[in-house]
Phi, psi and omega in degrees: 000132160299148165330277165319326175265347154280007173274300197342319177300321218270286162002296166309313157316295167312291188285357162054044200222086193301338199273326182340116160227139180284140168224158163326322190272328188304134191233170175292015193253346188278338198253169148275329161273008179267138170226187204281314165339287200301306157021252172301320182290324148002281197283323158346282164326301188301282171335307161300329170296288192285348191067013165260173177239147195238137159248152151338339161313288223281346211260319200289290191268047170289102174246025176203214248194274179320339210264332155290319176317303199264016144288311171305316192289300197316340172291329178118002171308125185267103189273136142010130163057059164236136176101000000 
């Protein structure tokens, strides 16, 4: 399993959009419920998932959906069945 297909749920969620399909390319101008709220619960959401703590740092030049991906693996994340 991928990054992305084990987040996907989690996305749909947040975002309250069962149809969601996550892409590399995907950014907040693409979804409609993301805001800054949906956001925060967003890296929330993530962070609980994955056991990492995410900083403001790590966050500031993200501008997609890939750009996140390859910060969790740099973090050492491992997706389910992975590995």
């Amino acid at each position: 399993m991928s990054i992305i297909e084990e987040l996907q749920p989690i996305f749909r969620s947040v975002f309250e959009d069962t149809g969601l399909i996550v892409t590399r390319e995907m950014s907040a101008n693409d979804v409609e419920n993301w805001d800054s709220l949906n956001h925060i619960t967003l890296i929330v959401e993530i962070e609980l998932h994955t056991g990492l703590t995410l900083t403001t740092e790590d966050l500031m030049n993200l501008a997609n959906v890939g750009d996140f991906i390859d910060m969790l693996e740099s973090k050492g994340f491992i997706p389910n069945g992975a590995g």
